[in-house]
Every structure is written in structure tokens, then in C-alpha cells.
C-alpha positions as CSV (number, residue, x, y, z in Angstrom):
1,X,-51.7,28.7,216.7
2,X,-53.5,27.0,219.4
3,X,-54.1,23.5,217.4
4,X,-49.9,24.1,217.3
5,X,-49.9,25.1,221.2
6,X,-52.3,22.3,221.9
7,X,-49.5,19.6,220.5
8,X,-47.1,20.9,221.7
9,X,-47.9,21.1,225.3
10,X,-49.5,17.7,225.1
11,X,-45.7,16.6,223.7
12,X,-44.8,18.7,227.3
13,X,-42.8,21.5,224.9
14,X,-42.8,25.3,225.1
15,X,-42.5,27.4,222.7
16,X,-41.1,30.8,224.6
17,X,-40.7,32.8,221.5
18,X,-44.4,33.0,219.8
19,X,-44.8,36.2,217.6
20,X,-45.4,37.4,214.4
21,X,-42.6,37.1,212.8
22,X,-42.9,33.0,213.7
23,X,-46.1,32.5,212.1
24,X,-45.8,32.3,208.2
25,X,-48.7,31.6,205.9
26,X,-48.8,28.5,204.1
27,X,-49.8,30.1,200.9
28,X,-48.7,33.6,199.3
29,X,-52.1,33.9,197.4
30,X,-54.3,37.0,198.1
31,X,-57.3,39.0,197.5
32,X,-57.9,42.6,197.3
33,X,-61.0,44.4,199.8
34,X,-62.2,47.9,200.4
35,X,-60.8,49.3,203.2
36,X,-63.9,50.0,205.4
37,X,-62.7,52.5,207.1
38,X,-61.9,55.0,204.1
39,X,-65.6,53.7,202.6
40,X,-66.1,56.4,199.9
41,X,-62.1,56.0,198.2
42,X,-62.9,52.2,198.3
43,X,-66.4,52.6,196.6
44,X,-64.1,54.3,193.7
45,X,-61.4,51.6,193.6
46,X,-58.7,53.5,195.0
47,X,-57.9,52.1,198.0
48,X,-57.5,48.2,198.7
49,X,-56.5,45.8,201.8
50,X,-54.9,42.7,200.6
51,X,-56.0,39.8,202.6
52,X,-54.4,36.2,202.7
53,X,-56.5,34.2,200.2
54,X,-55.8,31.2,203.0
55,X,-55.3,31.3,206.5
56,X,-53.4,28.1,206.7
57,X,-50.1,28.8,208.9
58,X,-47.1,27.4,210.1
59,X,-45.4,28.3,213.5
60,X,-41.6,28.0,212.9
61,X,-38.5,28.9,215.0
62,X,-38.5,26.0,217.8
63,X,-34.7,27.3,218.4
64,X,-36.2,28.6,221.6
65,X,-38.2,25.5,223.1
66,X,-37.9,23.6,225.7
67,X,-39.5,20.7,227.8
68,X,-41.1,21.7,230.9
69,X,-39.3,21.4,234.1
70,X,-39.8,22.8,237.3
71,X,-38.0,25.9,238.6
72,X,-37.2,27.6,234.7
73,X,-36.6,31.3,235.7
74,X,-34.7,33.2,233.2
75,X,-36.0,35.2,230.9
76,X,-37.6,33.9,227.9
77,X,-39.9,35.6,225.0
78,X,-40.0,38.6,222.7
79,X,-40.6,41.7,224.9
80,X,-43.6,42.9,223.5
81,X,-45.5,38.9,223.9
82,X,-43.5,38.2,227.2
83,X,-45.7,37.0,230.3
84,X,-45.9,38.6,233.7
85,X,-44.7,35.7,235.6
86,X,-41.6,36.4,233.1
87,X,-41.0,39.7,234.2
88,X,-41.7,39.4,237.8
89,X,-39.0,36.3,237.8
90,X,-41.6,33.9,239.1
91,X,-40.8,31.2,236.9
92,X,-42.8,29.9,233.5
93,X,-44.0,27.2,231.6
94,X,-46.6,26.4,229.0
95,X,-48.9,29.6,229.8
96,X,-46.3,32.0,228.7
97,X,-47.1,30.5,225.4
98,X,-50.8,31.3,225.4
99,X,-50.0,34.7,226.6
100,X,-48.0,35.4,223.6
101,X,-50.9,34.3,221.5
102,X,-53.1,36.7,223.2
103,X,-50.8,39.5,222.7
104,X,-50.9,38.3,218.6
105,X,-54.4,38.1,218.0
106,X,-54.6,41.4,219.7
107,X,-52.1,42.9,217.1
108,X,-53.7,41.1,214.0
109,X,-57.3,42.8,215.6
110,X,-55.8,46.1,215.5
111,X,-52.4,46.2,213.3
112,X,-50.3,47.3,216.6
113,X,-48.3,45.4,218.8
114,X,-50.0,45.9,222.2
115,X,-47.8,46.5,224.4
116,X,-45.0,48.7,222.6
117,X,-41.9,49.3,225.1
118,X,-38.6,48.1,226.3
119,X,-38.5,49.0,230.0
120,X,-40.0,45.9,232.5
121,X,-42.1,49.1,234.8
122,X,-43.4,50.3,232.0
123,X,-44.5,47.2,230.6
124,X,-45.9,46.0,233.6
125,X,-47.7,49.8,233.7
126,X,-49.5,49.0,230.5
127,X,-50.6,46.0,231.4
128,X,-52.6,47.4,234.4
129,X,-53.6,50.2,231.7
130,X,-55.0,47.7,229.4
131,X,-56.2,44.8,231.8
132,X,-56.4,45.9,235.2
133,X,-54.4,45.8,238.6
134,X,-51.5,43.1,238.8
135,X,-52.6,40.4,241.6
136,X,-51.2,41.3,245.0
137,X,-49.7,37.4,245.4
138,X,-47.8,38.1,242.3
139,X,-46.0,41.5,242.8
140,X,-45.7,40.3,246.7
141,X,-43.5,37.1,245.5
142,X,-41.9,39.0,242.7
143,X,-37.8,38.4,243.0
144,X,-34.2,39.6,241.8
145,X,-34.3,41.9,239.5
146,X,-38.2,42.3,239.6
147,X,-38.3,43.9,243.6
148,X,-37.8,47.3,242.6
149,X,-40.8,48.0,240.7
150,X,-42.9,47.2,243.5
151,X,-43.4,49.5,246.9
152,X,-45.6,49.1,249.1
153,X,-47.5,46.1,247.9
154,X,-48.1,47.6,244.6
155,X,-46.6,48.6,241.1
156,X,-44.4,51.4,241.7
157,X,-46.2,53.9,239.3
158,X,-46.2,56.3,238.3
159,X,-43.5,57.1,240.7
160,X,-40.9,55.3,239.3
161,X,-41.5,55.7,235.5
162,X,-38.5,57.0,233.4
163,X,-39.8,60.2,232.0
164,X,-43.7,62.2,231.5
165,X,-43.5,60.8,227.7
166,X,-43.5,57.1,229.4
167,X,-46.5,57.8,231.7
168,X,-48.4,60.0,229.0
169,X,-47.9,56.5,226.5
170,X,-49.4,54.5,229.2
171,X,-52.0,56.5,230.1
172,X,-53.0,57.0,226.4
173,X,-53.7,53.0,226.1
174,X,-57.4,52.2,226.8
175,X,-58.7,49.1,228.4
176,X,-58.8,45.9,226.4
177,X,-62.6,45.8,225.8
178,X,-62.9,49.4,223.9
179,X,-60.0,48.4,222.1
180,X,-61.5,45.5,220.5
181,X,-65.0,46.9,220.0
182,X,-63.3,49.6,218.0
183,X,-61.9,47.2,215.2
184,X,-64.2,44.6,215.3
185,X,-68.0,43.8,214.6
186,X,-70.7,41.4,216.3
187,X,-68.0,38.9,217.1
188,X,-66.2,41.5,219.6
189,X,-67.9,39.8,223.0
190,X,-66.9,36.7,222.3
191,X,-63.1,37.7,221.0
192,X,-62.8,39.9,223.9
193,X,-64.0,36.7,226.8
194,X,-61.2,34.8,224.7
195,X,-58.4,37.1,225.1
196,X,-59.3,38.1,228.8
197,X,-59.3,33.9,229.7
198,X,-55.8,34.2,227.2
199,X,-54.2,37.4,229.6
200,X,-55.4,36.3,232.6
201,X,-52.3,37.6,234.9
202,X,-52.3,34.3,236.8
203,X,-50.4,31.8,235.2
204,X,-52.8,28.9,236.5
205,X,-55.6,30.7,235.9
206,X,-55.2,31.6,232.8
207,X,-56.5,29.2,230.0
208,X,-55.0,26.1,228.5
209,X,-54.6,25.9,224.6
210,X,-57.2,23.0,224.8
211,X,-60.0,24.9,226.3
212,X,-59.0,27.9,224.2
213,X,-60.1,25.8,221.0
214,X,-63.1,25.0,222.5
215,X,-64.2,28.8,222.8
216,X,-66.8,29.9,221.2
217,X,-64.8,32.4,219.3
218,X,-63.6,29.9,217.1
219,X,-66.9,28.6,216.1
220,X,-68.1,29.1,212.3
221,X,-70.9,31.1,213.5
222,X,-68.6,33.6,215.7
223,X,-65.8,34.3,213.1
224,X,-66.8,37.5,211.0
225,X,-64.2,40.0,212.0
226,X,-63.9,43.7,209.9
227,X,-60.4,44.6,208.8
């Protein structure tokens, strides 16, 4: 995904619609593996994962992209991988791509979508949940449709949420680092340091698909993840 991203931003193209269901596997081989969690029904043969034998993609569905220009405001993205700067209607451009990919790798780590809603607040809720407090600069500039889930400098929650069932979801969802360390082995520091430079909230400071690739998550050494 990020040799794909790192093309296509270099070509000055955005994606706007990564997700799952636009990444397709080259190959339809696979292999069956004990499901480590359920270790004594595996040691039997009972119970078996089946894992891509290759994990050679394709991203598809460019129905969505466009070239960057200055000033693009409307809404673009899958809910669950949209960027904050989407929400908030402060404009995008090639780092709502990278935060899409940070939202994926999360849900191929866990087998969830990470943030699960439909409502911009609580959206914006979980993503304090998971990652920490939005930037003041970015709820302060935050425009049209955007204005009222901010008061008083800050998200308006959980005053303004919906109903108890929407702040008991958010306040379920733990903070990105226990969340990885719960699905995945020796590799989890250096996954976790690559999606918090992936899901930075800050648009310009979050990182570029180039220096994503040369993380050292993605070195041979750094690449043993439990499933």
C-alpha cells in the first residue's frame, strides 16, 4: 500500500477512498495455521486460520482520485478510514491517504475496523479515545458543518453525544498502544511508532508514504506479527 501511495503522490494523485475492500490479493492461494489463541483445539487439528499463501496486492478503485489542488474541501473517504481534516472541513490532500492506511493495518492487526460509527462527534470522540486530544489549532479553525461539535475550544463531549450507548462505545475503546500489544508479538514497538507517525492528527505532521517505507517496521528483521 505505501509503495502504491508512494507513486502515486509522486504522480501528485490521491487516492481518497483507501480500504479494505480496495486492496485485493494478487493470488488466491493459502495455507492453513493454528489459531494461537484457541492453542489446545489447534494442537488437535480442529481449529485453523487460513493465511494468504502471498502477500502480493493490488490497490484498485481509482474512481475516487484526484490530482492535488489547493482549497479541495468536500468530503471524501470511507467513514471508518476518513481523516480529521476531513471531518473538521479543513481541506485534504495526499495525507488523508496515509491515514486511511493507518486505520487498515490497524484492522488487519486486530480483525476490526477501528473506528466503527456513522456520526462525525462520535467519530471524532474515538479518536481522542484511541489517540489522544484533537490539536486546539484544528478544532479552533474547524468550519461549516464541523462548528457544532466544538464549544469552548474543545470537542463537545460527552455533552453532545447522541445517546449513553454512544459514549459507553467510546469509552470502551482503549488507547492505540494496548491495542496493538494485545494482537501482536516483539514487533508491537515498532508497529505501534509507525501507526502513531501514520495518525498523527496534523496533516503536515503526519508522515509521508516515502518515509513510511523507510520505517523500521517494514524491515525483514521487524516483520513477525501473531495472527
Amino acid at each position: 500500500m505505501m509503495k502504491v501511495l508512494n507513486v502515486m503522490h509522486d504522480l501528485r494523485m490521491i487516492h481518497t477512498d483507501l480500504k479494505p475492500e480496495n486492496i485485493l490479493l494478487v493470488s488466491p492461494g493459502y495455507v492453513k495455521v493454528p489459531e494461537y489463541k484457541d492453542s489446545l483445539r489447534s494442537q488437535s487439528g480442529s481449529y485453523y486460520k487460513r493465511i494468504p499463501k502471498s502477500s502480493a496486492i493490488k490497490v484498485i478503485d481509482f474512481g475516487s482520485t484526484t490530482y492535488d489542488i489547493q482549497g479541495q474541501s468536500y468530503i471524501v473517504s470511507t467513514r471508518h478510514y476518513r481523516a480529521p481534516e476531513v471531518i473538521l472541513g479543513l481541506g485534504w490532500s495526499y495525507p488523508c491517504d496515509i491515514w486511511s492506511v493507518g486505520c487498515i493495518l490497524v484492522e488487519l492487526c486486530t480483525g476490526e475496523a477501528l473506528f466503527q460509527t456513522h456520526e462525525n462527534l462520535e467519530h471524532l470522540a474515538m479518536m481522542e479515545r484511541v489517540l489522544g486530544p484533537l490539536p486546539h489549532h484544528m478544532l479552533k479553525r474547524a468550519v461549516g458543518h464541523a462548528e457544532k461539535y466544538i464549544r469552548r475550544g474543545r470537542l463537545d463531549w460527552p455533552e453532545g453525544a447522541t445517546s449513553r450507548d454512544s459514549i459507553k462505545t467510546v469509552s470502551k475503546l482503549p488507547r492505540l498502544p494496548n491495542l496493538i500489544m494485545h494482537h501482536v508479538d516483539h514487533s508491537a514497538g515498532d508497529l505501534i511508532k509507525l501507526l502513531q507517525g501514520l495518525l498523527r492528527y496534523d496533516p503536515s505532521d503526519r508522515m509521508s508514504a516515502r518515509e513510511a517505507l523507510g520505517h523500521p517496521f517494514f524491515k525483514e528483521s521487524s516483520r513477525t506479527v501473531l495472527i
